[in-house]
Structure formats: structure tokens, C-alpha cells
N, C-alpha and C positions, 0 to 999 in steps of 0.2 A: 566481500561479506554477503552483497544479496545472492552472489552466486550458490554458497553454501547455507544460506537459508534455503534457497530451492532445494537445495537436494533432501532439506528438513521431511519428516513424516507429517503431514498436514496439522497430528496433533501437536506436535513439537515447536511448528509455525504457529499454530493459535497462540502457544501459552507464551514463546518468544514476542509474536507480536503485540497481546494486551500487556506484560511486564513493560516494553519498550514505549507504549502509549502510558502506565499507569507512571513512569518515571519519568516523561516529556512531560506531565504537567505541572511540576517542578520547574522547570526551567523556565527564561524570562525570555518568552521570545514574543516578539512585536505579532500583534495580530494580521494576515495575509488581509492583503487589498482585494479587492472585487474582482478585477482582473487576473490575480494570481490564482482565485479561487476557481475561476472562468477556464482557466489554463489546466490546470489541475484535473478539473471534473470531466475535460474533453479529452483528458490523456489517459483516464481512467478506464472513460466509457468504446473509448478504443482499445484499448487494452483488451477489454471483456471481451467488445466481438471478435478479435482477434483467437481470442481462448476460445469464444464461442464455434467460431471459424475452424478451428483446429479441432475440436471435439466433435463436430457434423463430421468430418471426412476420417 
């Protein structure tokens, strides 16, 4: 599935991704721990410069 989200046209991704965020908040899911959230935000910010990393060269 993420794989052909990538291949999405970025506008295609925005409206994919806020639909999929506006129908998760519906659901009953337990709030992340501090740690998860910790985990999360460094897998993110890696990610970026990775993109970032990729897009300089």
C-alpha cells in the first residue's frame, strides 16, 4: 500500500493522507507514550534528511 501511495501525484497524497487522518479520529486508539512519540519524531526527522540528502545531489 505505501508503495503505491508513492507512486501517488503529491496532490493525490495530500487528499489520500488528510481523508486517512480525518477517519483515524474515529477510531479508539490508546494514546502513544512518550517514548513512542520519541521514537516516532527521530524516525521522521531522519527520514527528512535522508529526502533532504537525496535532493542536494
Amino acid at each position: 500500500m505505501l508503495h503505491t501511495f508513492d507512486l501517488l501525484p503529491e496532490g493525490d497524497k495530500q487528499e489520500l493522507a488528510s481523508e486517512i487522518l480525518r477517519r483515524s479520529l474515529a477510531l479508539d486508539i490508546p494514546a502513544l507514550s512518550d517514548e513512542q512519540l520519541a521514537v516516532a519524531a527521530e524516525e521522521l526527522f531522519l527520514q527528512l534528511d535522508r529526502n533532504e540528502a537525496a535532493d542536494a545531489s
